[in-house]
N, C-alpha and C positions, 0 to 999 in steps of 0.2 A: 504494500500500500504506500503509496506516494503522500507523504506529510502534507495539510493544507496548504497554502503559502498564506501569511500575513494580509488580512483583505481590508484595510481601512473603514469601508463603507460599511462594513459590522458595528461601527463604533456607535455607543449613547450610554447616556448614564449609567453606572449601575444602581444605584442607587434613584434612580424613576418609580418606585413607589415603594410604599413601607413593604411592601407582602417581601423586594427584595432584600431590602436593608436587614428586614428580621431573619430572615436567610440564611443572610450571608454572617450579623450576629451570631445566630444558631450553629452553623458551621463554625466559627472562631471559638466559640465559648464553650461547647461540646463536646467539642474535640479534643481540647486540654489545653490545645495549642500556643495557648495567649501565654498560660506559665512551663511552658516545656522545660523538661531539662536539659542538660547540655550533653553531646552526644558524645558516646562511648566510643574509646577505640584510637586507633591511629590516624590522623588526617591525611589524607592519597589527593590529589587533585589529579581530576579524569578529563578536565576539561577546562577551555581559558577562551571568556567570549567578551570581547570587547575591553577586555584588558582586569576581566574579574575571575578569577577563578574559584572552579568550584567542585566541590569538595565529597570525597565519600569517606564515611567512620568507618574500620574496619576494626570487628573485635575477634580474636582469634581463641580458642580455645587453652587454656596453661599447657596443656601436653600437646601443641600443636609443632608440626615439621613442617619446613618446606616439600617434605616429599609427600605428604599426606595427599588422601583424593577426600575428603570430607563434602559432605552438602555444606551448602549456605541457603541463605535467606537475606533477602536485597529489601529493605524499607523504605516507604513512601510515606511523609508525614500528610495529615491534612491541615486543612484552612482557608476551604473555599478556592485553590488555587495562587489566593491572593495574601494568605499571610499562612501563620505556621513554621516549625522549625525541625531540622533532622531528629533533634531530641524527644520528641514525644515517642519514640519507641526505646527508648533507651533499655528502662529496665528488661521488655522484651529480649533487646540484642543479648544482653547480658545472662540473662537464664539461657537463651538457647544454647549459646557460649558455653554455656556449663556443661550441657548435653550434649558435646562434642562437635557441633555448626562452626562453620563461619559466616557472624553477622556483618552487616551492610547498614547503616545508614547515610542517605541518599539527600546532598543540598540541591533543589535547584531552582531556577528562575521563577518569583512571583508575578502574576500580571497585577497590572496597574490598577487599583480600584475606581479610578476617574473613566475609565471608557470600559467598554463592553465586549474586547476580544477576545477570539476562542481562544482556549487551554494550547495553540502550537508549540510556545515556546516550550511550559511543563511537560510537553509530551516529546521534545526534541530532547531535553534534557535526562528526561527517563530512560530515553530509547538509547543514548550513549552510555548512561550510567549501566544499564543491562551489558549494554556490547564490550565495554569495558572489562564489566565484570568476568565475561568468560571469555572474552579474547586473554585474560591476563592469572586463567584458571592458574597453570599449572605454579606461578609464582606464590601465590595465593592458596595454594597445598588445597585446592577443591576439582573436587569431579565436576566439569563443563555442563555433565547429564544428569546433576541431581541441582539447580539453581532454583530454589523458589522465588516467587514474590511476595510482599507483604503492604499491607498500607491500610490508612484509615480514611472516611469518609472523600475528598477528592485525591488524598494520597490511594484509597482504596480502588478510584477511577484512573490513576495510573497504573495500578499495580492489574488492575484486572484488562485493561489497554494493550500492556503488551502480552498477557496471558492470550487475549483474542486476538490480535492482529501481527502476524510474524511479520517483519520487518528484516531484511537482510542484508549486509552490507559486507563486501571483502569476504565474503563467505560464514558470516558469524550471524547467528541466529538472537533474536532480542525475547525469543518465547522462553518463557519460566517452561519448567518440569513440574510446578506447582503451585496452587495459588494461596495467599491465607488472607482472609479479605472483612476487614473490621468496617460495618455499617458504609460499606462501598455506595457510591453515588454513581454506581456502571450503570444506570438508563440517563440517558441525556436526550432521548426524543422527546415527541412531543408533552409528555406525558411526566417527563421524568424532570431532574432536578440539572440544572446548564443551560438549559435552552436558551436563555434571555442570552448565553453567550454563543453554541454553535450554532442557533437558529435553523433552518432549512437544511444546514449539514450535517445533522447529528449523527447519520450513517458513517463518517468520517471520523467519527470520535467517541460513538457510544458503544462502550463492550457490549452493550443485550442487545447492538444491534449486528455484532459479528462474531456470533457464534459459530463453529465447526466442528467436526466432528475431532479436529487434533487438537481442541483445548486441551491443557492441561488440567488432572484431576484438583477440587479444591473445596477451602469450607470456609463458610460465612458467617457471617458474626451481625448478628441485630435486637434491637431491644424494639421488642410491641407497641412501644407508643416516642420512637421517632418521629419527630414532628417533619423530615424533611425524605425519608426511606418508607414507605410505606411496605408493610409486609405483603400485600398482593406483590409489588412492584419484584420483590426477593421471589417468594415464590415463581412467581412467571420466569425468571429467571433460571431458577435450579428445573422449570420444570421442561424448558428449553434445552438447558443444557442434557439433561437427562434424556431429551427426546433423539438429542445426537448422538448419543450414546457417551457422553462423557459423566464422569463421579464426581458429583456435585453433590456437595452438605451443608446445611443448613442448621444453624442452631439459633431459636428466639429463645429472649428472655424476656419473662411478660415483668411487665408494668416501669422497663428502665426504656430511656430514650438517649441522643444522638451522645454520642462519646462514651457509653457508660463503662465501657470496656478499660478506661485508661487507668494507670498507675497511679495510685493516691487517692481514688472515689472511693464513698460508700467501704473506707479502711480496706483497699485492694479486695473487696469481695467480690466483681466480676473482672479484675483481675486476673485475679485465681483459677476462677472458674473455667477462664476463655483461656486460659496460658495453658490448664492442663488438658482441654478441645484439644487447642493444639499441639502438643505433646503427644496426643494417644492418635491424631490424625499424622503427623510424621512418622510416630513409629510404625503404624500400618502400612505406611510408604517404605519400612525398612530403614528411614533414613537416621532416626536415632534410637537408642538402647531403654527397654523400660526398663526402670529400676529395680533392682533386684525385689522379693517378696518378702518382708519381713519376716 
């Protein structure tokens, strides 16, 4: 798929009536975003655009080698596209770390909150932070063929963007092997949550609208009364996926809404919950070890 190119005439307010403004609030404060912490790991710079570079945290496991082939898991923060910080998966990176991963967190370009353009730049940014990633497997002591994605709310519409849409370049593939996808914003048609930014193009940029049968297997994270994800919206999704025959999982938790997922709510109780999801959805994957039985 050819990236949109930059199209001016997209351009207007974001902030043209409260329903967005509350929005695009809801996504910042939700998300955790606003107080992130600061992100774990080593600083790599993958990438230098216009004279800014930018940056992935890479946290390696204590008993790690460079000869190692380990999974990883690559992180996408959210924040409406338009704010947000690598660090809101921090503690994430770090447990998986422990589990024997190598984590990823992922800096890259915010759009502008004065106009109205689509997510390209976010999505160019992802698509290198990917190719990076396993272009540069073997330094990085990880197997190329075990690469997840990860992310929240529009970080979750990056993470689940390149899960649907392979992108190719120099021979290096930008598709995860897996997805893990916290209260994702992947419908951006008509119906879904972006539109006021990719308008008429959302087939261009919405994962539920490029499903196939080579998605990678993956499991989702949502609370019942999201005021911006509606659970039909999730549903129809896994039910898509499902129809292609790909392993699509679903876990609600009733009565929490957008972010509830993050480190430091409700004393890390869907924390918890969702870290050891994914724990038992990795090791099904074979990619990390359950803990022995007491």
């Amino acid at each position: 798929m050819k990236l949109p190119p930059h199209n001016p005439s997209l351009r207007e307010p974001i902030m043209s009536s409260p329903w967005k403004l509350a929005s695009v609030v809801l996504l910042l404060l939700g998300t955790g975003v606003l107080s992130a912490a600061a992100p774990s790991g080593e600083p790599t710079v993958y990438k230098e655009v216009d004279g800014r570079p930018l940056k992935l945290y890479i946290t390696k496991p204590d008993d790690w080698q460079k000869s190692d082939s380990r999974p990883a898991i690559v992180f996408f923060h959210g924040g409406g596209w338009v704010g947000g910080a690598p660090g809101q998966f921090t503690e994430h990176s770090k447990h998986l770390a422990k589990q024997g991963m190598v984590t990823v967190q992922v800096e890259y370009r915010l759009l502008d909150r004065k106009n109205n353009d689509p997510p390209t730049i976010c999505i160019e940014d992802a698509l290198d932070a990917m190719r990076w990633v396993r272009s540069h497997a073997e330094e990085l002591g990880i197997d190329p063929n075990r690469i997840a994605t990860a992310g929240g709310s529009a970080g979750g519409h990056l993470a689940a963007y390149l899960g649907t849409v392979d992108v190719r370049q120099a021979g290096v593939s930008t598709k995860p092997n897996a997805m893990v996808l916290f209260n994702p914003v992947y419908d951006n048609g008509p119906d879904g949550w972006g539109t006021q930014r990719v308008k008429d193009r959302y087939q261009e940029f919405s994962p539920a609208h490029n499903i196939s049968a080579d998605d990678p297997p993956h499991l989702v994270f949502l609370g019942s009364q999201d005021k911006l994800i509606p659970v039909a919206t999730a549903e129809n999704f896994q039910q898509q996926m499902q129809d292609a025959g790909v392993r699509s999982e679903l876990r609600i938790y009733q009565g929490q809404g957008h972010g509830f997922f993050n480190h430091g709510k409700d004393n890390n109780r869907w924390y918890n919950a969702t870290i050891e999801e994914t724990d038992k959805f990795l090791q099904s994957l074979g990619w990390i070890t359950p803990p022995p039985a007491s």
